[in-house]
N, C-alpha and C positions, 0 to 999 in steps of 0.2 A: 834291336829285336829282342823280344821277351822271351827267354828259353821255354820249351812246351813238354818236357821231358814225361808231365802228366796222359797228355795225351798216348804214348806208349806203353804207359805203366798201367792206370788206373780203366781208362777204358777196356783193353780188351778181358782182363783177369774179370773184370763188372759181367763184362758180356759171358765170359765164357761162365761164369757162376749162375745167370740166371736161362743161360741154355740149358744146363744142365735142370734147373727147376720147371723150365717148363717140356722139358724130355721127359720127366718123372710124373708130370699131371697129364701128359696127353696120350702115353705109351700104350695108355690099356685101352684104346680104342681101335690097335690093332689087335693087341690080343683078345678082345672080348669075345669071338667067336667059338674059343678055344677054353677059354675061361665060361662062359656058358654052357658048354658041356660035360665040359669035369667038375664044375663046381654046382652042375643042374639049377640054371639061373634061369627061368620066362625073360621075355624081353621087357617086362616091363621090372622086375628086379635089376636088369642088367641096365636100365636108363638110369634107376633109383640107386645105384653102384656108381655109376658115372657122373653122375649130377652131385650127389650129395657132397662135393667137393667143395662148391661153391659154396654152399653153406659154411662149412669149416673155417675158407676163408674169408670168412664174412670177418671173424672176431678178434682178430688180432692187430688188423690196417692201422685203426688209431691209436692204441696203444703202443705199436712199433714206430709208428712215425714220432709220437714224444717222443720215447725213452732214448734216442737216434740222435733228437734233439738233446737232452736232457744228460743222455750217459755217452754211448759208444755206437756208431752203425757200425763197425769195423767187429765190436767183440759180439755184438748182437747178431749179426748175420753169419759168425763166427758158430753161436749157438745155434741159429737154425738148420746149417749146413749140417751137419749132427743131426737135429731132431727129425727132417726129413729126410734123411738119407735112411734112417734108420727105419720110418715107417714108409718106404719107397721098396726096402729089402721085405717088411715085415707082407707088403701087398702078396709078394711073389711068394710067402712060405704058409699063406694063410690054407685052411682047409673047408669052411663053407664060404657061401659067398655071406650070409651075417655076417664073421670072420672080417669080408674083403672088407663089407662096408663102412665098418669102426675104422679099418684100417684108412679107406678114402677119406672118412671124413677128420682124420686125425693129421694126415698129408697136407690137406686145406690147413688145419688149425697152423701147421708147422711152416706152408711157405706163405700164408696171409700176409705175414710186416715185410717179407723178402721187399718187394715193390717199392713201398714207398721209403723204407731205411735206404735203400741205395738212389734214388733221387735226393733223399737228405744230403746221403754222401758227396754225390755228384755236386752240390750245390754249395758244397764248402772248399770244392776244389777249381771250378768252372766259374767265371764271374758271369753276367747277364749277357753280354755280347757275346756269348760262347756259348751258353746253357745250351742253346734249342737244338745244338751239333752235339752235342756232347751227348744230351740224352738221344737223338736219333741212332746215334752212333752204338751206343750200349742198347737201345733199343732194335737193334739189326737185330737183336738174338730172335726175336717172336716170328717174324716169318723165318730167318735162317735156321730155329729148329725145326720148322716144319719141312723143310729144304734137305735137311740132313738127318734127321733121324729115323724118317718114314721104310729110309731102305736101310738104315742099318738096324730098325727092329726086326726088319721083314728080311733080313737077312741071318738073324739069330732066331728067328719062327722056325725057317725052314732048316737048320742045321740043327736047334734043341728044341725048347720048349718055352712055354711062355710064363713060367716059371725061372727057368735060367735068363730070359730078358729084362723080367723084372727085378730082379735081382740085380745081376750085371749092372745094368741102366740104375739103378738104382744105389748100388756102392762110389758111383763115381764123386759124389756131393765130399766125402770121406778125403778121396785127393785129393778134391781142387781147394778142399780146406788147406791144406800144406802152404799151396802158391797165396792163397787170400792172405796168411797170417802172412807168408814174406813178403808181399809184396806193396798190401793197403796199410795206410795209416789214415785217420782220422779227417789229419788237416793238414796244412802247409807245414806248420810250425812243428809237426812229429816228425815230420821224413827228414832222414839224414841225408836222400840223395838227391835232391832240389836244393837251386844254387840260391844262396842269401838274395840277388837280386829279383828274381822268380818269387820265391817266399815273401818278401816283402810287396813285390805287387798286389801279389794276390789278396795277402790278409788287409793291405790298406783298403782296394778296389771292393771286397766285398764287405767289410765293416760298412764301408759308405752308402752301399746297397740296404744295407739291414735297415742303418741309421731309415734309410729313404721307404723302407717296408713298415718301419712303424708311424711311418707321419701318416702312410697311406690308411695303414689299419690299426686302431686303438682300441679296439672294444677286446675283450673277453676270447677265451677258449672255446664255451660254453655260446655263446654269440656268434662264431664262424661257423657255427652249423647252417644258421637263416643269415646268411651274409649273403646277397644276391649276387655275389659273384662267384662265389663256392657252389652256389643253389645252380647256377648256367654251367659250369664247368662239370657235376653231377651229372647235369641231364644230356649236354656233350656224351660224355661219356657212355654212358646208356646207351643212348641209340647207336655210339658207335660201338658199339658191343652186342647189341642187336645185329648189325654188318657184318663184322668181323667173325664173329662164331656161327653164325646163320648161313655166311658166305663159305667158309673154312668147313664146316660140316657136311654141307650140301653142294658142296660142287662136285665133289668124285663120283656120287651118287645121278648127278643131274647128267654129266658127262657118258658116265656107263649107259643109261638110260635114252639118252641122245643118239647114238650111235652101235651101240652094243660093243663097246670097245674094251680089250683086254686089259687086264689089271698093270698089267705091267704100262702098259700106254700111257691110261688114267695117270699112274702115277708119276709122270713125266709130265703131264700135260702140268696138273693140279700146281707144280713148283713154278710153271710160268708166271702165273699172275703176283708171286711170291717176288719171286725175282723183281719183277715191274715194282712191287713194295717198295722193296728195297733200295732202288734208284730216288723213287719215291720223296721217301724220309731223308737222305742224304742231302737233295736238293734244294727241298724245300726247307729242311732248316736251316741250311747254309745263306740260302737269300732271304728268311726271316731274322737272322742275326745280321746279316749286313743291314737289312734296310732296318732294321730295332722295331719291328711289328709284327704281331702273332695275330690277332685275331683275323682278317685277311685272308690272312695264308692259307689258317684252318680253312675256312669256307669255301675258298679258291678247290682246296681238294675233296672237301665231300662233295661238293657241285659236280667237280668232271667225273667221281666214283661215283654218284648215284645218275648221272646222268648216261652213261658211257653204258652202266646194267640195262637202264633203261634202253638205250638205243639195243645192246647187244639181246634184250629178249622179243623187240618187234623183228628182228631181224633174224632168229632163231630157226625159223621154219624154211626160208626162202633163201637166205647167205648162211650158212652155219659158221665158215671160215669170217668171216668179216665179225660173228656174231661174237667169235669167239676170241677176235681183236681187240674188241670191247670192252667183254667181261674181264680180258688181263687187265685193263682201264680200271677196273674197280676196287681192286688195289691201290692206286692212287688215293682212294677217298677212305681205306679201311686202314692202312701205314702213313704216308705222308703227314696227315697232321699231326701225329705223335708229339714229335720236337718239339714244334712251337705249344703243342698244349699242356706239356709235363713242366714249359720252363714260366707259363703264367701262374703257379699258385707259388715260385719262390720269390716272385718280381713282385707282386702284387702283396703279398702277408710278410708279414715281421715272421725271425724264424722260429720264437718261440708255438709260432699257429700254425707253422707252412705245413710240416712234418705233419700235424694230426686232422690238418684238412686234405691232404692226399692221402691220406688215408682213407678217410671219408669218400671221399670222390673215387676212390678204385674200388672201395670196398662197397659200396651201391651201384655201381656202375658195372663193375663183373655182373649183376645180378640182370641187366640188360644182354648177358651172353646165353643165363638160365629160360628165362622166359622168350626172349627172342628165336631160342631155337625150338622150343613148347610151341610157337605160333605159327613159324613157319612149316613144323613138323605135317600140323593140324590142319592148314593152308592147301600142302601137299596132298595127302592125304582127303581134304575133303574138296577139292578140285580136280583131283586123279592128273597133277602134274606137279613140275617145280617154276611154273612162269609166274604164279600169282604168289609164291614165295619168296622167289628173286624181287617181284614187285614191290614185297611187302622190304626186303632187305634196300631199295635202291630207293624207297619212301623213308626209312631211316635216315640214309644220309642225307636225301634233300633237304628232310628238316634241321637236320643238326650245322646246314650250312647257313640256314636262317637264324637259328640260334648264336651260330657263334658271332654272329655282326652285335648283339646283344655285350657282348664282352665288349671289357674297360682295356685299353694295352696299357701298359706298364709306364708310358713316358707319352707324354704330351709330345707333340712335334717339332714345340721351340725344346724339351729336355734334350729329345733323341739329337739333333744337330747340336746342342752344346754339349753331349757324350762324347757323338762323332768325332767332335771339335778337338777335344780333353785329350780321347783315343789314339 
């Protein structure tokens, strides 16, 4: 039995580093209401506040996925931890909202490479048969901070200010540097506390992998941009970022709306579908790694999440409770294929391309989070409800389950059984 000593170490310190990141880019959507009137923001300044984030991180995805490759994800995520921590505090001490906005858009610039440097990382310590758990596993953190940070802002609303939240929430990046530098290293071959047998696994197991990424892909840097399988994996993304943020924005809102139900309620209900995520992801990468296939799997889950919306908004008006059995279903299709689609661009590319095509692919594919919620907003808004919005969100995934049958998997079926075999 192969000691796993990584699994304890590296995944949760990963997780809990980019909770903390995505605590810091979603925070001000509780406080904006408050920050709107002391900073005298319109709501459409306060969209243009909120948004312009994505932009920020638009610019740094591919450049952090080299340099990851090429230098350190260990000392690089080292220096973001720092750079956004400190424009996380600067949000909370700004005095107009111009001020906020350089401030958001400087936040994006500083957690942009976060993403794809630590899938690098991941993938120098996880072999193939492990990846798709591995990143589900650190990827728990996207709905689990949604799970956990909702009441603890809305818990420091109500006792300060949303200035002392932003702040607060915002110094935490500063500590969890302390644990990242003790605790990650690079590679197998850095850590002192992985046993020579574990170490030697790993670096034989994924050298062999690499070897096997470059037979797959030989072209260019500059060439994995129109790689048609970085181009599907792009558009993947996309639309399920259209889902995801659409879903995530618009559900507290559709709920209050639905029933006239108190804040406090809402915010109980909203962690449910979160929760269902969660199961989600864990499951579904666990039996994409056993059976050695991703593309499947993905499909398998935006199907039952775009269909399950679907069923949950014919059913809206007449069962509300059955409707709303559903809509926790749709989670399935916006978390579950995570795993399996964050471990097809280190299986399929050599790792000098892997790094700066996740890049690529997150940093176009957030922008399916930007205009997906512009669309749905405007859906709402010019139908006078959220059913042809949800429509528009549960059309997302149906295609993207069609899409993903388009994807190559990484091992032909006679590879996968003589891995099995090896394994």
């Amino acid at each position: 039995m192969i000691p796993k000593q990584r699994w304890l170490r590296i995944i949760p310190v990963a997780l809990g580093m980019y909770t903390i990141s995505f605590v810091d880019r979603t925070n001000i959507s509780m406080a904006l209401p408050y920050m709107m009137r002391d900073l005298h923001m319109d709501a459409a300044q306060a969209g243009n506040v909120a948004g312009i984030f994505f932009w920020g991180y638009l610019l740094l995805q591919i450049p952090g996925g080299h340099l990851a490759n090429s230098w350190s994800a260990k000392r690089l995520i080292s220096i973001l931890l720092v750079a956004w921590g400190l424009c996380a505090v600067g949000c909370g001490l700004v005095q107009t909202w111009q001020e906020l906005r350089v401030m958001r858009f400087l936040l994006g610039v500083a957690e942009g490479a976060v993403w794809p440097v630590t899938l690098v990382l991941l993938s120098h310590w996880f072999p193939r048969n492990e990846r798709a758990r591995a990143n589900a596993l650190w990827m728990v953190c996207l709905p689990l901070a949604v799970v956990v940070s909702s009441p603890l802002s809305g818990w420091i609303l109500d006792h300060w200010n949303w200035r002392i939240m932003l702040v607060s929430e915002g110094a935490l990046p500063f500590f969890w540097l302390i644990i990242w530098e003790a605790v990650i290293y690079d590679r197998p071959r850095d850590a002192k506390w992985i046993s020579q047998t574990e170490r030697q696994y790993l670096e034989s197991t994924i050298e062999q992998e690499t070897v096997h990424g470059e037979l797959l892909y030989q072209g260019s840097l500059l060439g994995v941009l129109i790689y048609p399988q970085v181009l599907l994996l792009t558009s993947i993304c996309f639309l399920r970022n259209i889902a995801d943020f659409g879903f995530l924005i618009w559900l507290p809102a559709a709920l209050e709306n639905a029933k006239r139900l108190s804040n406090s309620v809402v915010g109980r209900l909203v962690t449910i579908p979160f929760i269902v995520g969660i199961g989600a992801m864990i499951l579904n990468s666990w039996h994409s790694d056993k059976s050695r296939e991703r593309p499947r799997h993905m499909s398998f889950t935006f199907a039952v999440g775009g269909a399950s919306l679907l069923a949950g908004i014919f059913m809206s008006r007449q069962w509300p409770v059955l409707a709303f059995i559903c809509i926790c279903l749709t989670a399935v299709g916006t978390n579950g294929c995570l795993g399996p689609f964050w471990a097809i661009p280190t299986e399929i590319l050599p790792r000098r391309i892997a790094g700066p095509a996740m890049g690529l692919i997150n940093s176009v594919g957030n922008l399916g989070g930007f205009f997906g919620s512009l669309a749905i907003g405007y859906l709402n808004k010019d139908r006078g409800g959220f059913l042809y919005g949800f429509g528009f969100v549960a059309l997302s995934m149906l295609v993207a389950s069609v899409v993903c049958l388009a994807l190559n998997s990484a091992h032909t079926p006679a590879e996968a059984k003589g891995l099995q075999a090896r394994g």
